[in-house]
KOLVO-214608 format. One record per residue (C-alpha): x, y, z; residue number from 1. Coordinates in Angstrom, 2 decimals. Example, Ala and Ser with C-alpha at 12.3 -4.5 7.8 and 13.67 -1.06 7.14 Angstrom:
PT,east,north,up,num
PT,12.30,-4.50,7.80,1 $
PT,13.67,-1.06,7.14,2 $
! end
This chain:
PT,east,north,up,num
PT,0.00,0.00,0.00,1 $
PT,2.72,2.18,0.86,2 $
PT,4.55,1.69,-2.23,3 $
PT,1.20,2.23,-4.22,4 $
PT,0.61,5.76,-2.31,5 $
PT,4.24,7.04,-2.89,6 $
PT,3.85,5.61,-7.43,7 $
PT,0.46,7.47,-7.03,8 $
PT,2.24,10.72,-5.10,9 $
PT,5.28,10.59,-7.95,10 $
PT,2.42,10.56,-10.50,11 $
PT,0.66,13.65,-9.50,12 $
PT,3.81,15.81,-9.39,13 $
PT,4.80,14.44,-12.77,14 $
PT,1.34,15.28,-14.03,15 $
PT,1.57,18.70,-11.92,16 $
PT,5.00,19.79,-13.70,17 $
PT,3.82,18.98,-16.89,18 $
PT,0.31,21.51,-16.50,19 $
PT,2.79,23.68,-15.54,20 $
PT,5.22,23.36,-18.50,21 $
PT,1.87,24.04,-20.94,22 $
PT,0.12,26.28,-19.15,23 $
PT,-0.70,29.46,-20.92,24 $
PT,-1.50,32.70,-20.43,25 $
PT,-5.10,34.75,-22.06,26 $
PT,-6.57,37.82,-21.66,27 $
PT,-9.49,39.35,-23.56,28 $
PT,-10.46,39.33,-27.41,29 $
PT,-11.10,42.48,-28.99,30 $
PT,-14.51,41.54,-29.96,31 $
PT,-14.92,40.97,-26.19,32 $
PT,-13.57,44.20,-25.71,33 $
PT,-15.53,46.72,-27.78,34 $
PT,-19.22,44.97,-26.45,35 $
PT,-18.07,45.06,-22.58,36 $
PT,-15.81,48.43,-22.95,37 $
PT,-13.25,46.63,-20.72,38 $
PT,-10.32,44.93,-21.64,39 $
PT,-8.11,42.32,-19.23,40 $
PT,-4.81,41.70,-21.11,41 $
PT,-1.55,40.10,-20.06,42 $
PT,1.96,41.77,-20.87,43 $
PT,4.55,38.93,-20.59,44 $
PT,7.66,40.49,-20.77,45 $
PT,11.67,39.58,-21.31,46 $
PT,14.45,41.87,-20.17,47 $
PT,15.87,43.91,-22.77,48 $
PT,17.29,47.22,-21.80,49 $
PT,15.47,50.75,-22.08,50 $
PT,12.53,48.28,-23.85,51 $
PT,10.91,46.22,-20.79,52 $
PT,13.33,46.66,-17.67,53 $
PT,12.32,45.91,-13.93,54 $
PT,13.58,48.79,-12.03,55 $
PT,12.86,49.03,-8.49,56 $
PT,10.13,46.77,-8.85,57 $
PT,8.51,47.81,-11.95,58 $
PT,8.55,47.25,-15.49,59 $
PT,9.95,50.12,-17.73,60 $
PT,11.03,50.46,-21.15,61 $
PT,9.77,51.62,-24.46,62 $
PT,7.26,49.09,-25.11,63 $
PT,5.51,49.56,-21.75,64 $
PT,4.94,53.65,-22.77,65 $
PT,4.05,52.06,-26.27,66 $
PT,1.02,50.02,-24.61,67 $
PT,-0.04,52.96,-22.21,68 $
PT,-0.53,54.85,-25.21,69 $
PT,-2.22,51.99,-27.03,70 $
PT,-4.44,51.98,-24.04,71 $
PT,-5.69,56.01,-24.03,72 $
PT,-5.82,54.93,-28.39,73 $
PT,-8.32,52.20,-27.16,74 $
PT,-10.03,54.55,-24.88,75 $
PT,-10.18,57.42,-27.04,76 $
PT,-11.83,55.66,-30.18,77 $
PT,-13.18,52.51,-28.52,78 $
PT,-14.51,53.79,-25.13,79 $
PT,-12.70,50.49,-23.95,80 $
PT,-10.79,50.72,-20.33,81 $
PT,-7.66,48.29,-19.71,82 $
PT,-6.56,46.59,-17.06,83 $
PT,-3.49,44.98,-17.46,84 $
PT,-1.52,42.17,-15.66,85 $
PT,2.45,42.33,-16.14,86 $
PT,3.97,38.53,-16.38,87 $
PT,7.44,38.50,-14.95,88 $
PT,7.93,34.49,-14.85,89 $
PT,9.94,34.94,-18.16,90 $
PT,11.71,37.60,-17.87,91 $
PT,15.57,36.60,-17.68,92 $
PT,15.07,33.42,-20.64,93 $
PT,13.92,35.01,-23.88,94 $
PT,13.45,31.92,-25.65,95 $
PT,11.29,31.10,-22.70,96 $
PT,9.29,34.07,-23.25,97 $
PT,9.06,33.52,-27.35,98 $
PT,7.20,30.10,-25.84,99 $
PT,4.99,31.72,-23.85,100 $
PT,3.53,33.81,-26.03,101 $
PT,3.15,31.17,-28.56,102 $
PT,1.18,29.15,-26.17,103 $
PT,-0.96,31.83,-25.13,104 $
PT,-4.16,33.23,-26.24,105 $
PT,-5.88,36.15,-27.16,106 $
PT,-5.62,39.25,-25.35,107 $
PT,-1.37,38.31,-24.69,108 $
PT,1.36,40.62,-26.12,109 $
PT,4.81,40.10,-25.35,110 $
PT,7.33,42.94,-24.48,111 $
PT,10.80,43.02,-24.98,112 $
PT,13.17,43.54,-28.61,113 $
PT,11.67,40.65,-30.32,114 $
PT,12.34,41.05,-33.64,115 $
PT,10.16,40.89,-36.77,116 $
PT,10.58,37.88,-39.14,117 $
PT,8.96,35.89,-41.80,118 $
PT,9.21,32.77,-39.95,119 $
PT,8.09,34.15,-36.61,120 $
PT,5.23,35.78,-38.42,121 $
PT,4.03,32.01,-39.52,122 $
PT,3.46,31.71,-35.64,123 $
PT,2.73,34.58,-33.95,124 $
PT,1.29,38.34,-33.99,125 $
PT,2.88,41.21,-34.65,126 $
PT,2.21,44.96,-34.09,127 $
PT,3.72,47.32,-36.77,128 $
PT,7.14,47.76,-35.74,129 $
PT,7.74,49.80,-33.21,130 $
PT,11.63,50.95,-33.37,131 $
PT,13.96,50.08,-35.80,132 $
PT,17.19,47.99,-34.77,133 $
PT,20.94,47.61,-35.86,134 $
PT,22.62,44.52,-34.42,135 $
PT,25.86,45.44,-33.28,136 $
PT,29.27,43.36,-33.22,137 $
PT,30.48,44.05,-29.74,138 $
PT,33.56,42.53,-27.40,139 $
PT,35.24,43.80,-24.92,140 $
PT,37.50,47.05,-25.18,141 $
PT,40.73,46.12,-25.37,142 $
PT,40.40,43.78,-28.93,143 $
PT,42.03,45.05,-31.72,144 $
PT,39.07,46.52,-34.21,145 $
PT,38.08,44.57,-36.56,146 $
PT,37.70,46.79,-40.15,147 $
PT,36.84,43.77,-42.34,148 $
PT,34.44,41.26,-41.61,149 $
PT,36.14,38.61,-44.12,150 $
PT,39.44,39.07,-41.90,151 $
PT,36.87,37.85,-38.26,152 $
PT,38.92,34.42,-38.46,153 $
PT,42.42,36.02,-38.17,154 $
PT,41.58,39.14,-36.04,155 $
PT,39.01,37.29,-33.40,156 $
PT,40.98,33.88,-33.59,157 $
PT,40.64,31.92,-30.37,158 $
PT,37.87,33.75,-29.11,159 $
PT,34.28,32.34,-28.80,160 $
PT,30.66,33.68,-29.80,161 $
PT,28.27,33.96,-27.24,162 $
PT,24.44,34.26,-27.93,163 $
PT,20.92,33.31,-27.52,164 $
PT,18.99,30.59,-29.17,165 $
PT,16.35,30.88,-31.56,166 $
PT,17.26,34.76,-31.92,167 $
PT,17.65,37.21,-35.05,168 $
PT,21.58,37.67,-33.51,169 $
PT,22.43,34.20,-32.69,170 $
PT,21.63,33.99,-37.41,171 $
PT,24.10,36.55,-37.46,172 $
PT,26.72,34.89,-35.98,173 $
PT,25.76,31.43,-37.52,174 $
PT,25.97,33.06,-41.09,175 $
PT,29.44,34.56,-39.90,176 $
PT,30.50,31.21,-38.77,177 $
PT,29.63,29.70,-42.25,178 $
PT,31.12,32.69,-43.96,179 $
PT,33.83,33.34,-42.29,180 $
PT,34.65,31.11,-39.69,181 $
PT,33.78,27.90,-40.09,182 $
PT,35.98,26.64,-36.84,183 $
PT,34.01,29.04,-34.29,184 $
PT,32.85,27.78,-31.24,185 $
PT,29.35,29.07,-29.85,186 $
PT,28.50,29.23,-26.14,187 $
PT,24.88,29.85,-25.32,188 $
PT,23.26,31.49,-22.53,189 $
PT,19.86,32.60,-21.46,190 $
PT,19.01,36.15,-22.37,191 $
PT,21.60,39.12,-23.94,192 $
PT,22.26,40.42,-20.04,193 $
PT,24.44,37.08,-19.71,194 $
PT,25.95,37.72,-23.49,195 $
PT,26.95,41.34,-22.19,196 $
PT,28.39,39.80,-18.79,197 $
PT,30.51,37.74,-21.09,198 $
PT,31.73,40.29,-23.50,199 $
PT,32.65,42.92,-21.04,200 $
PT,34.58,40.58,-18.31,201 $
PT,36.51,39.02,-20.78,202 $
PT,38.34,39.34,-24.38,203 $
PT,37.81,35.78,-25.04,204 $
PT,34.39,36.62,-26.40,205 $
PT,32.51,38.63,-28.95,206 $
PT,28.41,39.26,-29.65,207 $
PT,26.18,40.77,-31.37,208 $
PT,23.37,42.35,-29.68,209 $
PT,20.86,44.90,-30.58,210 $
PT,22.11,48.93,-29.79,211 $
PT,20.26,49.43,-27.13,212 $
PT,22.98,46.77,-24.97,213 $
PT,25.66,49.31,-26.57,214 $
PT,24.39,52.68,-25.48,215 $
PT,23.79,51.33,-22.23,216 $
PT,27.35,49.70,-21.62,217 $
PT,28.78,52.97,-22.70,218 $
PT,26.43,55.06,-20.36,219 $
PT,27.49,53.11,-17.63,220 $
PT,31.41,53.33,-19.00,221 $
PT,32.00,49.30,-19.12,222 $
PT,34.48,48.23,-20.80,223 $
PT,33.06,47.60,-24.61,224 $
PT,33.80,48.19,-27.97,225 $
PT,31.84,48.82,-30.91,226 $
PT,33.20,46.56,-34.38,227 $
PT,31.37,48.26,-37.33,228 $
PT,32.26,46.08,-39.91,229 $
PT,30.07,43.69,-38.01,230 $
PT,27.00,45.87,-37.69,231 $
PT,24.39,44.35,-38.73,232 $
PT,21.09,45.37,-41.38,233 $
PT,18.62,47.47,-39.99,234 $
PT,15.81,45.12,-38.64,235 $
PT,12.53,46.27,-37.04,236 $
PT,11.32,45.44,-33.65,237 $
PT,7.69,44.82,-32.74,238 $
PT,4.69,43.94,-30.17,239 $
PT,3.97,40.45,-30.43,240 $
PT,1.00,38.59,-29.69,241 $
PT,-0.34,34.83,-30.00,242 $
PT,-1.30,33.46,-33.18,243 $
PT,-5.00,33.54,-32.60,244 $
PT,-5.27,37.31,-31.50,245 $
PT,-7.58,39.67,-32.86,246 $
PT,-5.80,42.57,-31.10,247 $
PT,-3.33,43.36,-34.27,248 $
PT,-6.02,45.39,-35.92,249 $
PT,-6.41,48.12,-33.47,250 $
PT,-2.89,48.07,-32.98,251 $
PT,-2.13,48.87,-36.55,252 $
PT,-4.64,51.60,-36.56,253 $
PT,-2.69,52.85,-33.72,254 $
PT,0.96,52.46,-33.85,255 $
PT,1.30,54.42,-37.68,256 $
PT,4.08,56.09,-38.66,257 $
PT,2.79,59.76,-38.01,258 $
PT,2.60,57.94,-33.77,259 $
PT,6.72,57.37,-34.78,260 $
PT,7.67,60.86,-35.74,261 $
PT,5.53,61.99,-33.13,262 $
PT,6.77,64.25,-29.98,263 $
PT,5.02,61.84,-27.27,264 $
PT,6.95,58.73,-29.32,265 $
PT,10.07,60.84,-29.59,266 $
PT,9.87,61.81,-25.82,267 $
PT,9.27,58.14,-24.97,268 $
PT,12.59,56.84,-27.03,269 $
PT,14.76,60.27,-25.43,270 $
PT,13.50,58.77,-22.16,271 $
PT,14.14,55.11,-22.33,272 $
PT,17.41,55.10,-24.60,273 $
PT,18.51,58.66,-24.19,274 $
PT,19.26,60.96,-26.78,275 $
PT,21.76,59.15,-28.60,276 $
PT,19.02,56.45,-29.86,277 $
PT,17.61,59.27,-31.72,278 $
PT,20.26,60.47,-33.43,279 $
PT,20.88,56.83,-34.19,280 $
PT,17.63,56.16,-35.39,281 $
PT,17.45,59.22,-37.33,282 $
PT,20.57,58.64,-39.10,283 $
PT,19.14,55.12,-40.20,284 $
PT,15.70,56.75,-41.06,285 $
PT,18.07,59.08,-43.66,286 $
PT,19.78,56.48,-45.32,287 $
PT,23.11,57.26,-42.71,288 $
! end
């Protein structure tokens, strides 16, 4: 009996863990939305600098001032009040956060630098883009600079790539690798905070991570340097929800370019990534 209670105990937690591993999150459908004129939604969130941040305790960032103004847009023209719920169970695995969303539901939009791409289009959501992004080739500042991106093999050799799985950066470094530098070795961590930790405490590694991990190593003076010849294409970043949302309509009649060149938008990228992001950004916007 004994040994039938403790196979029956084992069972539940196994059955227990694996709820757990597919639960989901939801939050309202639009369509719920306009006939109630209230809205619960989820943010899940990943940490990405000046985008979704906790600091102090709450989450701050770009795309957090993005949805509070989606939220006075859904006000304004839909008479719909939010209430929102902030997910934080994700927030230092990105690739765990990609999966959350994509096992979610309705009313779910995930904040962080998640890029847009053809393939994750054929699964999720997205907003219109909501920033646009230059991948940057970064290590730590005392490497020699690297002018030509054929030459990575000679000028990095010995060193390792560090990235993320499953991210826009870690196909950067894999076309580099097939390129360039076919006998590269990749290490792998969790999110791009761990990538930066890497770069900056040792010369042994390079990365490439979006600008925003740049400007904010530099703020803080830490030991980085910038390798142009490994910058990457401009990419755009958006707000991404599950694949069964009806919330990307409202969003694209909200988040239009005349909301980018906005003073509000402007004010919100000044705040969040300072005022070198918009000379940055304005510079790509011109063809720079």
């Amino acid at each position: 009996m004994k040994k039938l209670l403790i196979q029956s105990s084992l069972l539940l937690i196994f059955l227990f863990q694996a709820f757990i591993s597919v639960a989901q999150y939801s939050g309202d459908t639009f369509a719920k939305a306009k006939q109630s004129k209230k809205a619960n939604l989820t943010y899940v969130y990943s940490e990405a600098p000046g985008f979704a941040a906790e600091v102090n305790g709450q989450v701050e960032g770009v795309c957090v001032d993005v949805m509070s103004d989606f939220e006075f847009y859904l006000l304004d023209n839909y008479g719909i009040t939010v209430n929102s719920t902030m997910v934080k169970d994700h927030a230092d695995n990105f690739t765990a956060y990609l999966d959350a969303v994509k096992k979610s539901s309705n009313g779910v939009f995930g904040l962080s630098n998640t890029t847009i791409t053809q393939k994750r289009k054929s699964i999720y959501k997205f907003s219109p883009a909501y920033i646009t992004n230059i991948g940057m080739m970064l290590t730590h500042s005392d490497v020699p600079t690297l002018s030509d991106i054929s030459k990575i093999s000679e000028v990095f050799a010995g060193k390792k790539a560090v990235s993320v799985k499953g991210t826009t950066n870690e196909d950067q470094i894999l076309n580099i690798k097939k390129k360039y530098f076919s006998s590269l070795e990749i290490e792998y961590v969790n999110s791009f905070e761990e990538v930066m930790d890497k770069v900056i405490s040792s010369p042994d590694y390079f990365g490439n991570v979006d600008f925003t991990y740049y400007l904010d190593a530099t703020k803080s003076n830490k030991p980085v340097k910038r390798h142009p010849a490994g910058d990457q294409a401009a990419e755009e970043f958006g707000i991404v929800m599950p694949k069964n949302s009806d919330w990307a309509k409202p969003f694209a009649e909200f988040l239009t370019e005349e909301y980018r060149t906005s003073p509000s938008y402007r004010k919100i990228i000044a705040k969040h990534l300072g005022p070198n992001a918009l000379q940055l950004l304005d510079a790509v916007a011109g063809g720079n």
